[in-house]
PADO-872586 format. One record per residue (C-alpha): residue in three letters; x, y, z. Coordinates in steps of 0.05 Angstrom, whole numbers, padded with zeros to 5 digits, always signed. Each point is the difference from the previous one (the first is absolute). Layout:
REM PADO-872586
ALAXYZ;...
END
This chain:
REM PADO-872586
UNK-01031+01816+01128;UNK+00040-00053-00033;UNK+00076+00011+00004;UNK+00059-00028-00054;UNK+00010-00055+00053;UNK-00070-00022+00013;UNK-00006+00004-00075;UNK+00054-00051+00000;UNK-00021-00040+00056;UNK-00062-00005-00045;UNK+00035-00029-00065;UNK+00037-00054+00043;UNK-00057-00021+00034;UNK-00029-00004-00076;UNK+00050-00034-00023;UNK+00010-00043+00050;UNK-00085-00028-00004;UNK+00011-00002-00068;UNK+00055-00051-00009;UNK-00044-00033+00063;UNK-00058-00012-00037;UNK+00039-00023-00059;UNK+00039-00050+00034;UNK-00060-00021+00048;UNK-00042-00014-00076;UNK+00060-00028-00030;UNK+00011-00050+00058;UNK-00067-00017-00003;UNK-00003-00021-00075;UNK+00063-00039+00007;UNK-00034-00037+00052;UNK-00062-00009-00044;UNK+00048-00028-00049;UNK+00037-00042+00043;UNK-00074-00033+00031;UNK-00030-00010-00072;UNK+00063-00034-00021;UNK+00010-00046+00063;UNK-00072-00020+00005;UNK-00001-00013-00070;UNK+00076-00039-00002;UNK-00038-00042+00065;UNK-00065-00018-00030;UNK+00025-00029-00077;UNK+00052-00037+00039;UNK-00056-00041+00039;UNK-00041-00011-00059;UNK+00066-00024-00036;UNK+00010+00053-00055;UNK+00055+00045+00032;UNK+00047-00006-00059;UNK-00058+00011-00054;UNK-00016+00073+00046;UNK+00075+00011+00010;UNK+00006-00005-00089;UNK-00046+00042-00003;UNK+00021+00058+00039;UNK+00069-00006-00025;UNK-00025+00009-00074;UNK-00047+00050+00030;UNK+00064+00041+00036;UNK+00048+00001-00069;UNK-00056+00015-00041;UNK-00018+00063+00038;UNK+00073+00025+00011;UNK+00019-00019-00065;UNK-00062+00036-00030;UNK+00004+00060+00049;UNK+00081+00014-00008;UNK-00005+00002-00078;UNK-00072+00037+00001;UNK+00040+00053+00045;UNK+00063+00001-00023;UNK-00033+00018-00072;UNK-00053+00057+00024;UNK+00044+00021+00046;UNK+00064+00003-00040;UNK-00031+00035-00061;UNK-00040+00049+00048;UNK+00085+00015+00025;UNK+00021+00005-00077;UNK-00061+00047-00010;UNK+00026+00037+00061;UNK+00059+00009-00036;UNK-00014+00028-00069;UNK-00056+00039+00023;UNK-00005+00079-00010;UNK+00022+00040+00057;UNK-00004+00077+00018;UNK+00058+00034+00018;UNK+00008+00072+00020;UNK+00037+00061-00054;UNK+00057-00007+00048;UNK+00000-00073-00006;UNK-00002-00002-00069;UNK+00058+00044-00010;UNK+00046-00041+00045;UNK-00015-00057-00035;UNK-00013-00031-00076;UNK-00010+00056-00055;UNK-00072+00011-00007;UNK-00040-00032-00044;UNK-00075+00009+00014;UNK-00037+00063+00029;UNK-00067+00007+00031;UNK-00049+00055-00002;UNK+00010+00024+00076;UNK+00066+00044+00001;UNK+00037-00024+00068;UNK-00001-00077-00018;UNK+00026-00036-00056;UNK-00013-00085-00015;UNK+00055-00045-00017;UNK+00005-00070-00017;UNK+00052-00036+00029;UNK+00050+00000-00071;UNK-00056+00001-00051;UNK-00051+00044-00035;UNK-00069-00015-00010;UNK-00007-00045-00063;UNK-00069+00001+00000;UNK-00059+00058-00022;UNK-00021+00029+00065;UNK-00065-00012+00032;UNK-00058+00052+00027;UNK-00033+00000+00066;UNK-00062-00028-00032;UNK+00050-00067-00023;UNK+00026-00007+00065;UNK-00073+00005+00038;UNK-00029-00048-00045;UNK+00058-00055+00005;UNK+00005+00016+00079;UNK-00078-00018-00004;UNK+00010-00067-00040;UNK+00052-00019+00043;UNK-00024+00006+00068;UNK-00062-00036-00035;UNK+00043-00059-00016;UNK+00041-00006+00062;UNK-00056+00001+00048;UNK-00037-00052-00044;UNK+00069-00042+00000;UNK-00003+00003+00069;UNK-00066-00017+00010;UNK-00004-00062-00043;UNK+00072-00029+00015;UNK-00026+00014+00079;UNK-00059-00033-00014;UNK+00029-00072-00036;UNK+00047+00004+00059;UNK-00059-00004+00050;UNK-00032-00053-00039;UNK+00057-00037-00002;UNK+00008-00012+00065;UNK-00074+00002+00024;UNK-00024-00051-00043;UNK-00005-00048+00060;UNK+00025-00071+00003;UNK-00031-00017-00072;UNK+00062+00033-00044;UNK-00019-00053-00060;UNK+00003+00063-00049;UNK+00068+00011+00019;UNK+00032+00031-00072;UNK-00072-00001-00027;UNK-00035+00059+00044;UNK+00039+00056-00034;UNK-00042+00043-00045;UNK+00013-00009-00069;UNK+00011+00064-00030;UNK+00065+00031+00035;UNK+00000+00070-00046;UNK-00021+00059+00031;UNK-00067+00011-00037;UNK-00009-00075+00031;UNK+00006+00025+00072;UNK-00047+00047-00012;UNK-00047-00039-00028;UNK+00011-00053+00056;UNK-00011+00059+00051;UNK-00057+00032-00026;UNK-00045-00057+00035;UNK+00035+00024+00071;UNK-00012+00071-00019;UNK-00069-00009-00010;UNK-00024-00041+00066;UNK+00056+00055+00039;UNK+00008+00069-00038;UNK+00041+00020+00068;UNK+00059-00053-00038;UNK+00001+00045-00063;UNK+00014+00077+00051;UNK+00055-00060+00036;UNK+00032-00009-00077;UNK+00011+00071-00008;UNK+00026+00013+00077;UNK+00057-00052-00011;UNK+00013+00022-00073;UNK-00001+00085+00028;UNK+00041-00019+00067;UNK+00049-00036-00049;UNK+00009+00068-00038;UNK-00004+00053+00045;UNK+00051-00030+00048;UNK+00038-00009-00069;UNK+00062-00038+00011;UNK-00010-00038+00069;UNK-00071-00005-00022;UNK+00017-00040-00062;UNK+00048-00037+00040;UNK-00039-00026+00054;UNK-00049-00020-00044;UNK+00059-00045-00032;UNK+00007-00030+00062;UNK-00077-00008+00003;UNK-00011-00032-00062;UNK+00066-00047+00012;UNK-00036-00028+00064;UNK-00063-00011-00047;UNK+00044-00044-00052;UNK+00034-00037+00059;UNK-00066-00021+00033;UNK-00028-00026-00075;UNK+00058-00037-00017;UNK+00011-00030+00062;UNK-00073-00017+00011;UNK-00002-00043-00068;UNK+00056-00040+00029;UNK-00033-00069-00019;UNK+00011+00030-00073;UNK+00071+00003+00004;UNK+00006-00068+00031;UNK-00052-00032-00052;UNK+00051+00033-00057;UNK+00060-00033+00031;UNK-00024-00073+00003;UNK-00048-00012-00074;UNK-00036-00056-00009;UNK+00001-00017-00084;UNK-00062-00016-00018;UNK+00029-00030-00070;UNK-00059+00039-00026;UNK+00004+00064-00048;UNK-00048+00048-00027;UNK+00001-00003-00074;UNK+00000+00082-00006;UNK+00075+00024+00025;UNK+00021-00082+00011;UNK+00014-00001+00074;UNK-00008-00045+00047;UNK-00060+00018+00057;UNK+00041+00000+00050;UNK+00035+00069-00019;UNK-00074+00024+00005;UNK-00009-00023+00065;UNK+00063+00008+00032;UNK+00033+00055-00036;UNK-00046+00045-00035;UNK-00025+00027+00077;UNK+00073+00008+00017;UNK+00012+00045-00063;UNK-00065+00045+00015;UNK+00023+00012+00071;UNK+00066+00020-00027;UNK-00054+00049-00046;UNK-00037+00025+00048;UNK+00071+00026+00047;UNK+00039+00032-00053;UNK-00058+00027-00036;UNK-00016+00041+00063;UNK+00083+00003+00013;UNK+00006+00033-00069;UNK-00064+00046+00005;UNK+00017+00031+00060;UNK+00079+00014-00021;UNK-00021+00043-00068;UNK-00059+00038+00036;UNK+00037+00016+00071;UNK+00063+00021-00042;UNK-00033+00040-00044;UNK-00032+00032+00053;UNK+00064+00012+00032;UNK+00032+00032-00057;UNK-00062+00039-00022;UNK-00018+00033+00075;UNK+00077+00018+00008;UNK+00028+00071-00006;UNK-00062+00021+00030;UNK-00034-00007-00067;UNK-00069+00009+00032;UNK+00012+00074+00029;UNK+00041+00021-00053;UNK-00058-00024-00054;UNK+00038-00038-00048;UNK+00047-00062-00011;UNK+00065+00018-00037;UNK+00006-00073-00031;UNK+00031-00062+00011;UNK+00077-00001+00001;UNK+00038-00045-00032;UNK+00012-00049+00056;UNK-00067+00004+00026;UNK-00023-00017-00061;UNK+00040-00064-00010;UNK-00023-00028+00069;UNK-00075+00004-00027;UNK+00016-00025-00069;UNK+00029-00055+00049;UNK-00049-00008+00046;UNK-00060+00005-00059;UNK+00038-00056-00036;UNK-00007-00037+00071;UNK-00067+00013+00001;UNK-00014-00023-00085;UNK+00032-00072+00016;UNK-00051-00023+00062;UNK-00057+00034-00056;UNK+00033-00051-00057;UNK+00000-00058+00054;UNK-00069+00020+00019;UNK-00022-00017-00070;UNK+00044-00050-00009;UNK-00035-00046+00056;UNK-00061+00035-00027;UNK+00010-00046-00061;UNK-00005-00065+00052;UNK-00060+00026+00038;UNK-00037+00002-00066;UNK-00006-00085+00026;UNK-00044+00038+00048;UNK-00044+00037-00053;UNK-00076-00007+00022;UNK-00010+00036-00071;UNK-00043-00039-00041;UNK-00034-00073-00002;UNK+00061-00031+00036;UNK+00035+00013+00065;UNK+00070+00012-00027;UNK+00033+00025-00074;UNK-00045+00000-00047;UNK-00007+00021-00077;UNK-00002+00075+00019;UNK+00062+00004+00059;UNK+00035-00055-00045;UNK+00002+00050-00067;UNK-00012+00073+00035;UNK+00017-00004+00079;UNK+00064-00044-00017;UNK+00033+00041-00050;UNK-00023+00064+00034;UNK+00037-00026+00065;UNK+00058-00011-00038;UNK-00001+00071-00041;UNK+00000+00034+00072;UNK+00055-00044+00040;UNK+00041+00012-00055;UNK-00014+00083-00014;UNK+00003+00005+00067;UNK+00079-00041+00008;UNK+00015+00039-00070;UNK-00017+00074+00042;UNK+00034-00029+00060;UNK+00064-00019-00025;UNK-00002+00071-00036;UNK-00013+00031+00058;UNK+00063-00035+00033;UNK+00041+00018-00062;UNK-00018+00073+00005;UNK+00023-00004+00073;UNK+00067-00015-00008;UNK+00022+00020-00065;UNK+00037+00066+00001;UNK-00018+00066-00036;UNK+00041+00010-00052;UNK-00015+00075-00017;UNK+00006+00066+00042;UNK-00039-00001+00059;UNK-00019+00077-00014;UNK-00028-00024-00070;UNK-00036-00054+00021;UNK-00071+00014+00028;UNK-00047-00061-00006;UNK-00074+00001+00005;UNK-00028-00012+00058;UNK-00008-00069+00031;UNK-00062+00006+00009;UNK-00022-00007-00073;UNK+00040-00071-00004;UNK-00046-00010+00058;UNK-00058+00014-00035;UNK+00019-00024-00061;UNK+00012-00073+00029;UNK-00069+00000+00042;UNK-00043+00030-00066;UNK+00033-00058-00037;UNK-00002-00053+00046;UNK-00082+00017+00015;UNK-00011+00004-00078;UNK+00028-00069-00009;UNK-00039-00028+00065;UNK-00061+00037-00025;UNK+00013-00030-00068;UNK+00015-00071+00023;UNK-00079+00011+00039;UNK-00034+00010-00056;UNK+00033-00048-00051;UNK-00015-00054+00051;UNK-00075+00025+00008;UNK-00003-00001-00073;UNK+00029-00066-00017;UNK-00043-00032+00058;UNK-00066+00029-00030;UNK+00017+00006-00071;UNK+00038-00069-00010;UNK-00009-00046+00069;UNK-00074+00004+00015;UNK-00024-00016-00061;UNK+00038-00065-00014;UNK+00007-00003+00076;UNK+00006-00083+00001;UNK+00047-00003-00071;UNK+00053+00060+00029;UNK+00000-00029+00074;UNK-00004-00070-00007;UNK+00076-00015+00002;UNK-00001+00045+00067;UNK-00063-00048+00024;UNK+00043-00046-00004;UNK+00054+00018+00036;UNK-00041+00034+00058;UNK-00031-00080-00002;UNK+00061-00033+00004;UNK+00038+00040+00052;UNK-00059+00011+00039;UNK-00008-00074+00009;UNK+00076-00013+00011;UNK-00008+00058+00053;UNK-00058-00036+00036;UNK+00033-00076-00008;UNK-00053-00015-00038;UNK+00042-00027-00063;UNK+00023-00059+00057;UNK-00066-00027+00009;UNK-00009-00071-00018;UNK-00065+00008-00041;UNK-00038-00074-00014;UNK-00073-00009-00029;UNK-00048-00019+00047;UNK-00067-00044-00025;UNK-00058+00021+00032;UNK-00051-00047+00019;UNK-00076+00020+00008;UNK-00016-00054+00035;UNK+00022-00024+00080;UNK-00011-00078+00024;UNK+00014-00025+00063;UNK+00060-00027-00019;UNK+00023+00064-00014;UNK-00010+00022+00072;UNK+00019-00059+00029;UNK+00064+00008-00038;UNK+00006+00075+00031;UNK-00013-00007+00071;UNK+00046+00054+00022;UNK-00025+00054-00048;UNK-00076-00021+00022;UNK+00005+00001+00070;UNK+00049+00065-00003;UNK-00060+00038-00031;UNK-00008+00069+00033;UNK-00075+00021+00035;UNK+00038+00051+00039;UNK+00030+00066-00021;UNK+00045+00034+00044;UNK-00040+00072+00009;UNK-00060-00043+00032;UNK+00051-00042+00039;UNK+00041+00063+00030;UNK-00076+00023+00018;UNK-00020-00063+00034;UNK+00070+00013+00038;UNK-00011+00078+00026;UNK-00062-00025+00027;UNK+00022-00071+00038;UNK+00073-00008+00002;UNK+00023+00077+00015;UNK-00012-00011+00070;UNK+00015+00069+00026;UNK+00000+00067-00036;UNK+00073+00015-00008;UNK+00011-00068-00042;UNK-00021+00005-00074;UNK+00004-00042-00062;UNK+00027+00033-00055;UNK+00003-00044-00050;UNK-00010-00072-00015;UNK+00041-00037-00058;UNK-00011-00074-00032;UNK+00053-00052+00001;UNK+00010-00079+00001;UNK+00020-00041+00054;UNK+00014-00069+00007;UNK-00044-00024+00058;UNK-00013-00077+00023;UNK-00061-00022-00021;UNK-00003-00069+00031;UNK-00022+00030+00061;UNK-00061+00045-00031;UNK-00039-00060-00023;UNK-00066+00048+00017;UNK+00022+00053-00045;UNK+00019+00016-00081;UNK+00070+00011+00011;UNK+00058-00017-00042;UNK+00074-00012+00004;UNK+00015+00067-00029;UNK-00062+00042+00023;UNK-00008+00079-00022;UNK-00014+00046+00057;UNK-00004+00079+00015;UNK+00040+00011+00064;UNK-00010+00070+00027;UNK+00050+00037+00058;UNK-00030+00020+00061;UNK+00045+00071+00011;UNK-00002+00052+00056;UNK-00016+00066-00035;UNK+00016+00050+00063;UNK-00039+00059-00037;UNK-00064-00051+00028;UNK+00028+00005+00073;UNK-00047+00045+00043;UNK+00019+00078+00007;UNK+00007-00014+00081;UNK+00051-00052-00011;UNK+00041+00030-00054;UNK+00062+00015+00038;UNK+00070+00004-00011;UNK+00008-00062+00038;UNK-00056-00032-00031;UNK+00021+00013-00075;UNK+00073-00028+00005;UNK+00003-00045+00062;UNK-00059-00036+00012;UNK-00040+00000-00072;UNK+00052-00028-00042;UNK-00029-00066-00042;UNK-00058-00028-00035;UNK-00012-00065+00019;UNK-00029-00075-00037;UNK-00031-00003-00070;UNK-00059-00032-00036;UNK+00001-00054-00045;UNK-00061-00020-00041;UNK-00021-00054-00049;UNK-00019+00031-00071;UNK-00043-00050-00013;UNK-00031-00024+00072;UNK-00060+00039+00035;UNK-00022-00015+00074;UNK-00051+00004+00032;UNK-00049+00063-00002;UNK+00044+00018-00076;UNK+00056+00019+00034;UNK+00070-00021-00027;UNK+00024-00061+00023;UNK+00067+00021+00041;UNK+00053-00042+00006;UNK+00036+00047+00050;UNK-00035+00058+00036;UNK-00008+00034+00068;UNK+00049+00011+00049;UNK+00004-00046+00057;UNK-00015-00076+00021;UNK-00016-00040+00048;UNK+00068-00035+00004;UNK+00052+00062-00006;UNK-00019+00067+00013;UNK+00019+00046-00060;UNK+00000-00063-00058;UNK-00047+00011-00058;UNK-00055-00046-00003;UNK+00002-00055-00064;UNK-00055-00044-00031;UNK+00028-00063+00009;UNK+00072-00039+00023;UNK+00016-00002-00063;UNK+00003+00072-00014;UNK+00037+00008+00060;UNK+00045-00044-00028;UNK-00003+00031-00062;UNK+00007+00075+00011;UNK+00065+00023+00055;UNK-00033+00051+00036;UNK+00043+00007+00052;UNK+00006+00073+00027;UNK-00039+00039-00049;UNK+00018+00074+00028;UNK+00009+00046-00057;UNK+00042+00058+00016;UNK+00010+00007-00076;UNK-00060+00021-00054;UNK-00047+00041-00039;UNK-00021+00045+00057;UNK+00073+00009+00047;UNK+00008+00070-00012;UNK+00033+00014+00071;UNK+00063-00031+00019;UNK-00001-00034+00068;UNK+00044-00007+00056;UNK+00010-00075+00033;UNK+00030-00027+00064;UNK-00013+00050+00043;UNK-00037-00002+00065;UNK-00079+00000-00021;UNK-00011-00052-00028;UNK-00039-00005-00066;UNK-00073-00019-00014;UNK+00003-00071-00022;UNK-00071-00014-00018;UNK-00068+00003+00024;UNK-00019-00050+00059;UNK-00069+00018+00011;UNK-00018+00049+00033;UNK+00073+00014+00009;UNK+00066+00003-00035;UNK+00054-00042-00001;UNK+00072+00027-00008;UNK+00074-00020-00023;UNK+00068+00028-00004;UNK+00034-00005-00070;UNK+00040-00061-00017;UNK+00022+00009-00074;UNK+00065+00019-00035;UNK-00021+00057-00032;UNK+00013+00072+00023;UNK+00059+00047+00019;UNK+00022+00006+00076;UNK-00012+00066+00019;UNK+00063-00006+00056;UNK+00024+00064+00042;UNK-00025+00065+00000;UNK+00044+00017-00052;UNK-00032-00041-00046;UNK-00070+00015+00027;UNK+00018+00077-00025;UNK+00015-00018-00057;UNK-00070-00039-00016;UNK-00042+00050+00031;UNK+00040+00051-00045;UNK-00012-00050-00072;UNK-00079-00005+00026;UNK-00014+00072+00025;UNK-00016-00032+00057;UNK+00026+00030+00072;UNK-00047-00046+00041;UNK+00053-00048-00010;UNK+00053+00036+00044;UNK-00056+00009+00059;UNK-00031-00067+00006;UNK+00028-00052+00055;UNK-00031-00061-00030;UNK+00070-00028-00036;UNK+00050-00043+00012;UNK+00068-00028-00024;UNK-00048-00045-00043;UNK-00048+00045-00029;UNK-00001+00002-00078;UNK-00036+00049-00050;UNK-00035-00031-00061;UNK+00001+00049-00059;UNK-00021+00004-00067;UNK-00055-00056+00015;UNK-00054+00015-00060;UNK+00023-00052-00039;UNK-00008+00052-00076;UNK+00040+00042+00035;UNK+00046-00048+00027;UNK+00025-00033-00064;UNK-00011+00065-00040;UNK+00063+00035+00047;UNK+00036-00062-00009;UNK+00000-00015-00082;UNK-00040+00079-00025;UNK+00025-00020-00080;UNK-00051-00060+00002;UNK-00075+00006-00005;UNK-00046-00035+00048;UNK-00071-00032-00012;UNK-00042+00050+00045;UNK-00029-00071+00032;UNK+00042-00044+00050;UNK-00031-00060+00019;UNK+00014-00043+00067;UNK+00028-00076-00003;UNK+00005-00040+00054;UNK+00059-00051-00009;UNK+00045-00033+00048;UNK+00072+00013-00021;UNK+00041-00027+00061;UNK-00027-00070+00004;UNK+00046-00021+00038;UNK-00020+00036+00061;UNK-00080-00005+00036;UNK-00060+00026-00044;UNK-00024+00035+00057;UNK+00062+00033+00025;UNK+00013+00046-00060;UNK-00033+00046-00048;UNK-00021-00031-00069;UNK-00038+00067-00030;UNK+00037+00028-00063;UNK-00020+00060-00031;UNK+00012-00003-00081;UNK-00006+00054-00060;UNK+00018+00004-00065;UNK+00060+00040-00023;UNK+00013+00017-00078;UNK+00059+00030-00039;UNK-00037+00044-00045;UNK+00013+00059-00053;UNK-00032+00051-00036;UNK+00052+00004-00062;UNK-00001-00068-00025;UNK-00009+00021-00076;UNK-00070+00001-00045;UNK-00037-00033+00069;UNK-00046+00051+00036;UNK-00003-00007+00073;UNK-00053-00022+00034;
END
């Protein structure tokens, strides 16, 4: 039998596990915090970029407070004012201790007051209320589905965040969620029962319900905002391209620059606004126990000025949405042209317009009708209900979208495609013009070239560099030839193999075609661990001891040897003078090329990080039938330190072989990040990369031994690029 005491004894011990667990996960998080940050703070400061990561999660911090405290502080504060005017029930008693009565309800012990106002609105039936409940919790759980979903996507689109202000869907009304859903819906009809959970929980817990889901959707507007931070920055610090678009007259760079900024601000208060009028309504509509007692009286006075509020809110981000709408017709992919043409220049244009401004004309008289006073009796003046301005303003607003459809379907087949070239030539034009100025291709120097049909040997004597540079070798047979003699053991591979010029010495290859500035494919000889045998795959193994690729290839384009094999300038690993050097052709392609150390703890195919300086050694190269083995000797790499630090690393990894192992000293450093995309994509995510880096060997320090540093250079391709430069499609 369980006693009052043990019953107590009980709820402490509850209690008491309860705010155990909660400060055991809490602790834990912070500490996941703190790791990420540290290990993050540590590695951009050895690579150099500190102050770029450092901008970047300061803009990253204001934006998401900033967006979170007024995303809050509006849901929250109008759920509050809701609170307030809302209909209450009060008991007979009640009501005859306090105001004189002014509304009565069917059951005889309870009477429903307003707090100092009557109902100015026509009541409402059960079969109003069930309907509106339904659309609502419809809405809300598809508001928190999509805005959830963007926020994921924003911060899971990897290191590549190049569509920063351009991933956002383009339709922001609520038909346009739907329609954006209805592809998740389809592949996951489980989504569609979660959109009516949320939107049902929301109700039935009624007020904390709507409020939590404030707080919810807050978060969601936080994460988006903060996650196009490169936005933001790109608005603060234009670049004029002297260069406008001869449709509104401005200059591109408000189209690159500004034009994302102003449809993020879209996209928040859009969803800000929707979520105020339908939680509020809600609120006022579900209170005095409407439900059980199987009516609504009406909307008081007060309650009805903070929707005509709120609705005139909601009416300006519609008039801005069409407003931009009237920019993003530079977009159109209506018609011959990518861009405005004849049909969104005379139909889409002025429709865009007509709607921004009905829908700033109904907001500012929603506004009006929020603050101005009644200046008759409040018993004599009954107003119809809300709900038919509601209606009113959606039947008119569809008729003039459904209108604005079909005059632009009728212009385009009636008056476009049949004099497609006359109407859209102006607009062929333009698309021409910007589309080259997007591309650089108005800067190129274009000259007239005579072709010859016929080719003397003066000619060729007069070319020698283009003649002997003549390619008999592609580099898909070449990276063949290279799997099959130069891999050397199963766990090296050759990804890729890339063509480039040197400048070798060709006094010394007198045997040979080769010229000053000779065209090779050089090819890096990586470790891909994935190759390493199951038996050897070992903790130890993975980070410790396989940690590099090692030498390259380097082959003539136009040379074969003997038996039609490429004629390699630099191959294999090993000679007969120093272990571990790569062997050349000749002196003077050792004199040529720096080879140096060629270890490549950086590539194509470093998808693990690796751990240096510690006691085992790593595996060098082959030597035979054996391996030969080194200890790391380059700057890169963060000190791993005490075990402090060591927690920390094993904590940013997921990693907890880290804390066990006995193999590291005072020395020993970690190597992170080391696939070179992923590498420069966490370092500069607004650029975009060529998908191929190539290697270079080059001797930078020339002061200092050719054979005492490293000399291989990994190089890519990095682009500003945008979607929204005007009339030019993307490729």
């Amino acid at each position: 039998m369980i006693t009052p005491k043990n019953n107590k004894r009980k709820s402490v011990f509850s209690d008491y596990l309860f705010q155990s667990l909660v400060i055991l996960v809490g602790s834990w998080l912070i500490f996941a915090l703190v790791a990420h940050v540290f290990t993050e703070i540590v590695w951009f400061r050895e690579v150099g970029y500190l102050k770029t990561l450092l901008k970047r999660w300061q803009t990253e911090i204001l934006l998401w407070l900033v967006t979170f405290a007024v995303s809050f502080s509006y849901l929250w504060g109008n759920l509050i004012l809701a609170n307030r005017y809302r209909w209450f029930l009060i008991t007979e008693q009640e009501e005859i201790n306090s105001e004189p009565k002014f509304f009565s309800l069917r059951t005889p012990q309870q009477k429903i007051l307003p707090r100092s106002q009557i109902p100015k609105s026509r009541e409402m039936g059960l079969s109003w209320i069930l309907g509106l409940m339904f659309v609502s919790a419809l809405i809300i759980g598809l508001m928190v589905v999509y805005y959830g979903q963007t926020a994921w996507q924003t911060w899971h689109q990897g290191e590549d965040l190049v569509k920063y202000g351009e991933f956002l869907p383009k339709n922001r009304k609520i038909y346009g969620i739907v329609w954006h859903l209805i592809p998740y819906f389809a592949l996951k009809p489980w989504l569609f029962l979660l959109v009516m959970v949320i939107g049902l929980l929301s109700i039935i817990t009624q007020k904390w319900g709507l409020r939590c889901t404030a707080i919810i959707l807050s978060l969601f507007f936080a994460l988006v905002v903060a996650g196009n931070w490169s936005v933001i920055l790109q608005y603060l610090a234009p670049t004029k391209f002297n260069l406008a678009e001869p449709q509104f007259g401005k200059d591109i760079s408000f189209y690159i620059f500004a034009l994302p900024l102003w449809q993020l601000i879209e996209f928040w208060f859009g969803g800000l606004c929707l979520y105020a009028f339908i939680s509020v309504t809600l609120s006022y509509l579900l209170s005095g126990e409407s439900l059980s007692e199987g009516r609504f009286p009406g909307f008081s006075t007060p309650q009805l000025r903070h929707l005509y509020a709120l609705g005139g809110a909601s009416m300006l981000t519609l008039a801005l949405h069409h407003w931009l709408n009237r920019y993003r017709l530079l977009y159109s992919e209506r018609g011959v042209v990518y861009g405005v043409g004849y049909t969104d220049r005379f139909v889409g244009l002025p429709l865009e317009t007509v709607l921004s401004l009905l829908a700033a004309a109904i907001a500012i008289w929603l506004l009006w009708r929020s603050i101005k006073r009644s200046v008759l009796p409040v018993q004599t003046r009954k107003q119809p209900h809300p709900l038919v301005w509601i209606i009113f303003i959606v039947v008119v607003y569809t008729l003039i979208q459904i209108a604005g459809a079909l005059i632009a379907e009728a212009v385009q087949t009636i008056r476009v495609l049949p004099n497609e070239l006359e109407v859209e030539l102006p607009y062929i034009e333009r698309s021409i013009i910007f589309t080259r100025s997007a591309f650089a291709l108005n800067r190129i120097d274009d000259q007239i070239f005579e072709a010859e049909d016929s080719l003397t040997a003066e000619d060729i004597k007069n070319n020698p560099l283009t003649i002997q540079n003549i390619r008999l070798w592609d580099t898909r047979p070449l990276l063949q030839t290279n799997r099959q003699l130069q891999q050397i053991r199963l766990y090296y591979k050759f990804v890729d193999a890339d063509i480039d010029r040197y400048n070798l010495q060709a006094s010394a290859q007198a045997n040979v075609n080769v010229s000053s500035k000779q065209q090779v494919i050089i090819s890096a000889r990586e470790l891909d661990y994935e190759a390493v045998p199951e038996r050897a795959k070992t903790w130890v193994n993975k980070h410790l001891v396989y940690t590099h690729g090692y030498g390259f290839t380097m082959a003539a384009v136009n040379l074969v040897d003997e038996g039609g094999l490429p004629y390699y300038f630099v191959k294999d690993i090993g000679t007969e003078t120093e272990a571990g050097g790569l062997r050349t052709s000749s002196k003077a392609i050792e004199a040529s090329i720096p080879i140096g150390k060629p270890r490549i703890y950086y590539g194509e195919l470093t998808n693990t990080y690796a751990i240096t300086r510690t006691k085992v050694k790593e595996l060098d190269f082959p030597r035979g039938e054996e391996n030969a083995y080194n200890v790391y000797d380059g700057t890169g790499g963060v000190k791993i330190g005490n075990y402090a630090r060591r927690l920390i690393f094993a904590q940013y990894l997921k990693d907890w072989q880290m804390l066990f192992t006995g193999n590291f000293t005072k020395q020993t450093k970690i190597l992170l990040k080391r696939n070179i995309q992923k590498r420069i994509r966490t370092i500069a995510p607004f650029l975009r990369y060529d998908q191929d880096p190539y290697l270079v060997v080059a001797n930078t320090q020339p002061d200092k031994p050719v054979k005492e540093t490293d000399h291989l250079y990994w190089i890519i391709d990095a682009y500003t690029t945008s979607k929204l430069y005007p009339y030019s499609e993307p490729g």
